[in-house]
C-alpha positions in Angstrom: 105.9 97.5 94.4 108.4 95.2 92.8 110.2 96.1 89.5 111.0 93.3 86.9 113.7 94.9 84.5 111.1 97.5 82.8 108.2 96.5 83.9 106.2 97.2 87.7 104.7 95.0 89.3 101.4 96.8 91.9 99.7 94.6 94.1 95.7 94.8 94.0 95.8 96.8 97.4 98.6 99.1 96.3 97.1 100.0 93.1 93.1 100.9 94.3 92.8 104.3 96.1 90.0 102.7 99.1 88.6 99.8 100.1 85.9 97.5 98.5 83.4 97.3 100.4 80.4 94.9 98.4 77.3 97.2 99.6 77.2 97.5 95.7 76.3 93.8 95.5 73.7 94.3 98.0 71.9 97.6 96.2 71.8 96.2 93.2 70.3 92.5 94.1 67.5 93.9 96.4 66.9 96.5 93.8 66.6 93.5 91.0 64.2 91.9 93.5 62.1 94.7 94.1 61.5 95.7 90.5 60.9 92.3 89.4 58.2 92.0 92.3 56.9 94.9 91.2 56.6 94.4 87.5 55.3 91.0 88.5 52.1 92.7 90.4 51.6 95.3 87.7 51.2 92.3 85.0 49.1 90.0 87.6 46.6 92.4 88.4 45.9 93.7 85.0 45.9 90.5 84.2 43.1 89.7 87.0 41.2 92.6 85.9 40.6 92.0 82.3 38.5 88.2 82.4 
C-alpha cells in the first residue's frame, strides 16, 4: 500500500481477497461448445426428418 497525499494506492494482489484461478474461462467455453453442438444436432435432425 503506498499513500499519495490523500489518495491510496492498492496493488491488484493486495486488493482481491484469493487467487484467480481461470477455471471460469474453461466452464464457460466448453459449455459454449457443448450447447452450440447440441443446438446444432437438434436443428439438423429435424431438419433431416422433414423432406
Amino acid at each position: 500500500m503506498e499513500r499519495q497525499g490523500d489518495e491510496v494506492h492498492v496493488t491488484t494482489d493486495e486488493v482481491r481477497g484469493g487467487s484467480t484461478p481461470h477455471i471460469v474461462r474453461w466452464v464457460l467455453g466448453i459449455s459454449l461448445i457443448l450447447a452450440i453442438a447440441l443446438l446444432s444436432m437438434t436443428w439438423i435432425t429435424g431438419a433431416m426428418s422433414v423432406g
